[in-house]
DSSP file (Angstrom, degrees, kcal/mol; ACC not computed):
  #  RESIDUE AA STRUCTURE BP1 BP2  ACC     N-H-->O    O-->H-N    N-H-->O    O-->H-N    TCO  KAPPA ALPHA  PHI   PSI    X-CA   Y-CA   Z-CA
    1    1 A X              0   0    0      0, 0.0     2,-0.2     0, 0.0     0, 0.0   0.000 360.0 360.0 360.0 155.2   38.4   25.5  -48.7
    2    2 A X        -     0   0    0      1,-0.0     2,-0.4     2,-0.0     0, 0.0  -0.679 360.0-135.2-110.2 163.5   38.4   25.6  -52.6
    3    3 A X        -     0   0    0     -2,-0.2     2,-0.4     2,-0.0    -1,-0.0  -0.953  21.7-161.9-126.0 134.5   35.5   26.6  -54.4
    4    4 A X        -     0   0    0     -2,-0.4     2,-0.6     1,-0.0    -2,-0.0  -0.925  10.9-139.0-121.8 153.2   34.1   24.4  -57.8
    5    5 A X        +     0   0    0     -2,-0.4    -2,-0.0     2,-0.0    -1,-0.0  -0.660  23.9 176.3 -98.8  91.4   31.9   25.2  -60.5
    6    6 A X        -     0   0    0     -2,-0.6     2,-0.4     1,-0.1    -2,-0.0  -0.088  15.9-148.2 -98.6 165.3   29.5   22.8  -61.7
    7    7 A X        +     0   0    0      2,-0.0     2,-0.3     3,-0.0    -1,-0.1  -0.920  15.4 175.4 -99.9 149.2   26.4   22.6  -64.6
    8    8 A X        -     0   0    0     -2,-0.4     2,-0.0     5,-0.0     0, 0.0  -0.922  35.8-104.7-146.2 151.3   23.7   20.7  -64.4
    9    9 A X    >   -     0   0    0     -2,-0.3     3,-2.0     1,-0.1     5,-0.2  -0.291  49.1-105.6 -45.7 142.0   20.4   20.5  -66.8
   10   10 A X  T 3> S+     0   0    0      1,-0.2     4,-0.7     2,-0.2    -1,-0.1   0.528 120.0  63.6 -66.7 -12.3   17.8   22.1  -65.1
   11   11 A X  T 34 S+     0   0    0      2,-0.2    -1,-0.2     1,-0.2    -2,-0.0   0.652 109.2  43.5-100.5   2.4   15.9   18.8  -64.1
   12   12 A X  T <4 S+     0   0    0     -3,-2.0     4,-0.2     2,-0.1    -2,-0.2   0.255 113.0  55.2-108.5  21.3   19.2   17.7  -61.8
   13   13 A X  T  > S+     0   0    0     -4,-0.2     4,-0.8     3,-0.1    -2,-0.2   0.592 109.9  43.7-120.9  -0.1   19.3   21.5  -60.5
   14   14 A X  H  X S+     0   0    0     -4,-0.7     4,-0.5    -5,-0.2    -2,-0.1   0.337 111.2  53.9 -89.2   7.1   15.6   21.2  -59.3
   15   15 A X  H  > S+     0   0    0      2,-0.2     4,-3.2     3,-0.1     3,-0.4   0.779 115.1  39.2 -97.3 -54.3   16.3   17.8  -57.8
   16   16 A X  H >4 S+     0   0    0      2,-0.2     3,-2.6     1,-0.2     2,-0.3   0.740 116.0  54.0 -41.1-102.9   19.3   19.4  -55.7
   17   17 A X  H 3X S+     0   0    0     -4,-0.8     4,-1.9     1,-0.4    -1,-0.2   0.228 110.7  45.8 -26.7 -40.8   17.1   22.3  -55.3
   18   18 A X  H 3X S+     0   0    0     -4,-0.5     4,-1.2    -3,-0.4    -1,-0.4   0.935 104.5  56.6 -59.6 -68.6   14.6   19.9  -54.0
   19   19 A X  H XX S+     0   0    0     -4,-3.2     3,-3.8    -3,-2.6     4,-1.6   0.900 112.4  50.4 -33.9 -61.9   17.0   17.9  -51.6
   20   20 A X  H 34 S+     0   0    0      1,-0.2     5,-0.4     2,-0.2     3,-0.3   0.912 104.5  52.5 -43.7 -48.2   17.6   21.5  -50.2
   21   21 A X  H 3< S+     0   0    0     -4,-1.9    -1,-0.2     1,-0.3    -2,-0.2   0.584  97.1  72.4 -51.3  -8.1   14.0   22.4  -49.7
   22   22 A X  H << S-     0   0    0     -3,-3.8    -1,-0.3    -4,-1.2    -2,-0.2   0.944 104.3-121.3 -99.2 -49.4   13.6   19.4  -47.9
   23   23 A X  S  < S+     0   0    0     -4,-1.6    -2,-0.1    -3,-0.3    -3,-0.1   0.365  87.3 105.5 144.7 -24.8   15.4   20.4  -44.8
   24   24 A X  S    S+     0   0    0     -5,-0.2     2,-0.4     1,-0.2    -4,-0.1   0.563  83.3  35.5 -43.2 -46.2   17.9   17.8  -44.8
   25   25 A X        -     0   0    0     -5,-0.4    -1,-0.2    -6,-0.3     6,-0.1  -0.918  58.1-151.6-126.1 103.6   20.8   20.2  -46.1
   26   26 A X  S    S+     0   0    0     -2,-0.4     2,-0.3     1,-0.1    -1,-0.1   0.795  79.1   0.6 -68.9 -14.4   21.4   23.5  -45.4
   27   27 A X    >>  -     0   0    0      1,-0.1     4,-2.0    -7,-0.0     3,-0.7  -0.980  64.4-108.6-149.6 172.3   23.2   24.1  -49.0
   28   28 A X  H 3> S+     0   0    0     -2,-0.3     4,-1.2     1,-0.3     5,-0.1   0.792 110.4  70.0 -68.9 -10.1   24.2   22.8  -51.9
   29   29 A X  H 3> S+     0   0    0      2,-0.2     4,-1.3     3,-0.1    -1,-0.3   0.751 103.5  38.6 -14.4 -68.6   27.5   23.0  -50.8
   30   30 A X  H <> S+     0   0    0     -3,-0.7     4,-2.4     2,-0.2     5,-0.4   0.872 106.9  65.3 -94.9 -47.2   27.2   20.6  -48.5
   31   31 A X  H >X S+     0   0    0     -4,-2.0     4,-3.0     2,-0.2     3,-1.6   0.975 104.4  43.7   0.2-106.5   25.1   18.3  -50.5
   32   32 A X  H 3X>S+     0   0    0     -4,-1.2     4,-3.4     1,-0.3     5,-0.7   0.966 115.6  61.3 -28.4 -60.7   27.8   17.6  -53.3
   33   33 A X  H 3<5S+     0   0    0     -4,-1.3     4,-0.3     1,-0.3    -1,-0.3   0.844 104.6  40.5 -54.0 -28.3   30.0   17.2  -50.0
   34   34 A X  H <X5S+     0   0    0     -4,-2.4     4,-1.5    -3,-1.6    -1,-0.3   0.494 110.2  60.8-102.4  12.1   28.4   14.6  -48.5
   35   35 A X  H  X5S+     0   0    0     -4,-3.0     4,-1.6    -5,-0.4    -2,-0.2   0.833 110.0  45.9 -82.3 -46.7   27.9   12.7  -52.1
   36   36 A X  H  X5S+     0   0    0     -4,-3.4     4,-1.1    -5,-0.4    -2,-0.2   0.736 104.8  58.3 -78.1   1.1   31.4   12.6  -52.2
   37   37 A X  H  ><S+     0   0    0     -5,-0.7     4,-1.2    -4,-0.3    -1,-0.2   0.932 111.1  52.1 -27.9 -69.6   31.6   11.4  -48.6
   38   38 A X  H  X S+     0   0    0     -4,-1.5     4,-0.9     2,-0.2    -2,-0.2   0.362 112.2  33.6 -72.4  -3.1   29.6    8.9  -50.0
   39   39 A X  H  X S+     0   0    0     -4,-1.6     4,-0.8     2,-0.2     5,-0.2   0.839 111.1  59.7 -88.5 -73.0   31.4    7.6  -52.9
   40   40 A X  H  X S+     0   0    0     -4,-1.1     4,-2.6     2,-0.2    -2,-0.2   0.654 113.0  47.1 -20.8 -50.6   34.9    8.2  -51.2
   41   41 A X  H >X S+     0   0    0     -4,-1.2     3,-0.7     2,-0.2     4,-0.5   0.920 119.3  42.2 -60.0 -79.7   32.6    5.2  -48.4
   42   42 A X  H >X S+     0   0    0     -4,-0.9     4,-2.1     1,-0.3     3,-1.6   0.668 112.4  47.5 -31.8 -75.6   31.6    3.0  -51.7
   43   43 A X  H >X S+     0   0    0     -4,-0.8     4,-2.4     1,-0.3     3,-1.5   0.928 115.4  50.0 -43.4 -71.4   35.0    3.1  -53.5
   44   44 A X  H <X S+     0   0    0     -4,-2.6     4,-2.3    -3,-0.7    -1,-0.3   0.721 115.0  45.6 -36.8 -37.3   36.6    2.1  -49.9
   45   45 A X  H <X S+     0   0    0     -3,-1.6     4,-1.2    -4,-0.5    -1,-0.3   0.579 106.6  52.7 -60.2 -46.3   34.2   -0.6  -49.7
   46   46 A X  H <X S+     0   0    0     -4,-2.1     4,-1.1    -3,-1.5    -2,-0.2   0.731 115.3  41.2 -86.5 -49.5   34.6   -1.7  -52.9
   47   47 A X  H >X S+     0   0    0     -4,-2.4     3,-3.7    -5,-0.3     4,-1.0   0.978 110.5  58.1 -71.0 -74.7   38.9   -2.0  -52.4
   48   48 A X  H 3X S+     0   0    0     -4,-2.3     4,-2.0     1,-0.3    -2,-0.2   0.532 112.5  39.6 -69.9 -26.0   38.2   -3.4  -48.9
   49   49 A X  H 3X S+     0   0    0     -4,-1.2     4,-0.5     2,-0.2    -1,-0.3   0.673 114.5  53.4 -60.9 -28.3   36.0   -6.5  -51.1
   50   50 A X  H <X S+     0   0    0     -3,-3.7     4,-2.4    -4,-1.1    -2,-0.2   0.944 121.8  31.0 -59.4 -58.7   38.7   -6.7  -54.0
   51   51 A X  H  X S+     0   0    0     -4,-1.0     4,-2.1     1,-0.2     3,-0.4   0.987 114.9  56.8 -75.8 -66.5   41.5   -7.3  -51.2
   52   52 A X  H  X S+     0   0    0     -4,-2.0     4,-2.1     2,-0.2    -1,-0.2   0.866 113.7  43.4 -24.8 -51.9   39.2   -9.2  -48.5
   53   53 A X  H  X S+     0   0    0     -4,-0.5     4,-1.2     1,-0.2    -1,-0.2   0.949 111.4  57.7 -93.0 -22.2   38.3  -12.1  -51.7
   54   54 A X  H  < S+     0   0    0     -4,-2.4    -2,-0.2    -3,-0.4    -1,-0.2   0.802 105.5  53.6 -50.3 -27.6   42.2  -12.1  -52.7
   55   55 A X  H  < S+     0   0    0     -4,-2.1     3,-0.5     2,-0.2    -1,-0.2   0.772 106.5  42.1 -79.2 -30.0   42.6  -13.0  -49.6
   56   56 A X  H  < S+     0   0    0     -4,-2.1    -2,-0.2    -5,-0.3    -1,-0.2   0.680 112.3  59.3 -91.2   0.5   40.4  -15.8  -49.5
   57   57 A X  S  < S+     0   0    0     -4,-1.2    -1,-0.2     1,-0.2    -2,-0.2   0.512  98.6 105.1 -93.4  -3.5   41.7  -16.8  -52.9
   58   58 A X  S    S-     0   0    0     -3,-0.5    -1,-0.2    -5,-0.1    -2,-0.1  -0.080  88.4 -85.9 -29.1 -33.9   44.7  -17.0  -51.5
   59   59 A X        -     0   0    0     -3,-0.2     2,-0.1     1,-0.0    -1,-0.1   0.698  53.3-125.6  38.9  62.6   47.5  -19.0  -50.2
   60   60 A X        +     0   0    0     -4,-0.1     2,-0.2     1,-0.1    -4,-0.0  -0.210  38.9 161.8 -56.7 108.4   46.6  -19.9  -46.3
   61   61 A X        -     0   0    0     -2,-0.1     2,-0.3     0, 0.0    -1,-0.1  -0.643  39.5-104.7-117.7 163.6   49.1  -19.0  -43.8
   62   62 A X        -     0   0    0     -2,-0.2     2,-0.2     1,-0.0     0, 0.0  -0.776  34.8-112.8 -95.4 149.0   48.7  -18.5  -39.9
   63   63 A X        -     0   0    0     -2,-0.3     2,-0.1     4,-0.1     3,-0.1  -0.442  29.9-148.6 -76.7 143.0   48.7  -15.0  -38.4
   64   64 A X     >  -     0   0    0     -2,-0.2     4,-2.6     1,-0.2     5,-0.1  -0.633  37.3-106.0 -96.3 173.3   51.8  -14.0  -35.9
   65   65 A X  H  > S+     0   0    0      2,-0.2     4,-1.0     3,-0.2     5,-0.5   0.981 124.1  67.8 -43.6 -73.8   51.5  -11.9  -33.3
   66   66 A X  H  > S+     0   0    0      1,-0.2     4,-2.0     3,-0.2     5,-0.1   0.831 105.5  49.0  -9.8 -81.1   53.5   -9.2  -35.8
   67   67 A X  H  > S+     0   0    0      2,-0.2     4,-3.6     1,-0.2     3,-0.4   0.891 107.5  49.1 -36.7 -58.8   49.8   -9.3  -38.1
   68   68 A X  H  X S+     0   0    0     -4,-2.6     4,-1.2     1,-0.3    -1,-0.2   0.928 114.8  46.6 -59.8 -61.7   47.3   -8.7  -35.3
   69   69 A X  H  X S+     0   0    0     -4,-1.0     4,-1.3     1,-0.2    -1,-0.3   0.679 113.4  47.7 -48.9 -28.3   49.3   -5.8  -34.1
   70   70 A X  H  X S+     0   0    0     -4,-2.0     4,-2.5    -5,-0.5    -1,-0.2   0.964 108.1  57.3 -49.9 -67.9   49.6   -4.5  -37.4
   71   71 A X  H  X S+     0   0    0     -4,-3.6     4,-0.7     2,-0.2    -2,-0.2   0.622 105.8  49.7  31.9 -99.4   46.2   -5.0  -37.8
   72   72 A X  H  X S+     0   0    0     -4,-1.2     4,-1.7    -5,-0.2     5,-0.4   0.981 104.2  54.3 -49.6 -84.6   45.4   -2.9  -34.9
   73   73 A X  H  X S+     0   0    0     -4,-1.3     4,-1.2     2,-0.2    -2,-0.2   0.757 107.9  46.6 -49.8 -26.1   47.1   -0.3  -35.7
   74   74 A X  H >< S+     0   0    0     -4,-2.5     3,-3.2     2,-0.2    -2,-0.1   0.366 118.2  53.3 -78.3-109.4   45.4    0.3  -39.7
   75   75 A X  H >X S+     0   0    0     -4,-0.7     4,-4.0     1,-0.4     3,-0.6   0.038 104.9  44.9  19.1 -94.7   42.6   -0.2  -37.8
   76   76 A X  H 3X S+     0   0    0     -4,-1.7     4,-1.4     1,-0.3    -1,-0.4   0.744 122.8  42.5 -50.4 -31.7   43.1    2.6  -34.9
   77   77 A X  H <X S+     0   0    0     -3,-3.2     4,-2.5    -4,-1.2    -1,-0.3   0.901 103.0  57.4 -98.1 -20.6   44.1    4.9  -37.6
   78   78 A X  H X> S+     0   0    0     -3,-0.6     4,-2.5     2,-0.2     3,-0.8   0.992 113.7  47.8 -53.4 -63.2   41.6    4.1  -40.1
   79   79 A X  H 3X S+     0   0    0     -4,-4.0     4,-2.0     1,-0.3    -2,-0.2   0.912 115.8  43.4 -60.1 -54.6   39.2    5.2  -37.0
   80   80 A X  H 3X S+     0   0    0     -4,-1.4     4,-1.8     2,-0.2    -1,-0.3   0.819 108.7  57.2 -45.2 -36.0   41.0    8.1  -36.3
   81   81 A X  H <X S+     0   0    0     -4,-2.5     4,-1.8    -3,-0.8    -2,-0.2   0.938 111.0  44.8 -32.6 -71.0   41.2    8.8  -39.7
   82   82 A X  H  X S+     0   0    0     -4,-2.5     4,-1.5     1,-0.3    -2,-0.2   0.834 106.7  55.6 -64.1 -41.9   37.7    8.8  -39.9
   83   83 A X  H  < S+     0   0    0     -4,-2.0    -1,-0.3    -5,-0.4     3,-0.2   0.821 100.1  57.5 -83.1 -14.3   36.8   10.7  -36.9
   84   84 A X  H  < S+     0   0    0     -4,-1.8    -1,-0.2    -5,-0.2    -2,-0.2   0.739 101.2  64.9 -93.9 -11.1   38.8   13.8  -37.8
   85   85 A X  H  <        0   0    0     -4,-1.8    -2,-0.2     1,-0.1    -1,-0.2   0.693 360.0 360.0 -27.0 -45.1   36.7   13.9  -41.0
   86   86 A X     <        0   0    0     -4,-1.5    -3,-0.1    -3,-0.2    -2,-0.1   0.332 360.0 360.0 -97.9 360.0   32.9   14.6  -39.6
């Protein structure tokens, strides 16, 4: 694991400092890790709504067998994906 160094103004290093106190996070470490967990979700979120209304702006074709198994499979790895993260 890499280690970063950040600043912050003293009233967003007593608001971390707070999130710690609270019990919620055992460091600030882990903090930061799970805000960028949480962007990494947003930003993902954010594509899957860009592509998802391109699609409905689309050109309308029927799905083949080929698509749904394709499908599947981002799917099933997306989920795997995901579970060897937490």
């Amino acid at each position: 694991m890499q280690s970063m160094n950040i600043s912050l103004p003293e009233p967003l290093k007593e608001f971390v400092d707070g999130q710690i106190a609270s019990g919620r996070y055992s460091s600030v470490s882990e903090y930061v890790r799970e805000l960028i967990r949480d962007d990494e979700k947003r930003k993902a979120e954010e594509r899957l709504e860009t592509l998802l209304l391109e699609g409905l702006q689309g050109k309308e074709t029927a799905l083949t067998r080929d698509d749904w198994t394709a499908i599947r499979k981002e799917a099933l790895a997306q989920v795997k994906a995901r579970k060897n993260r937490n």
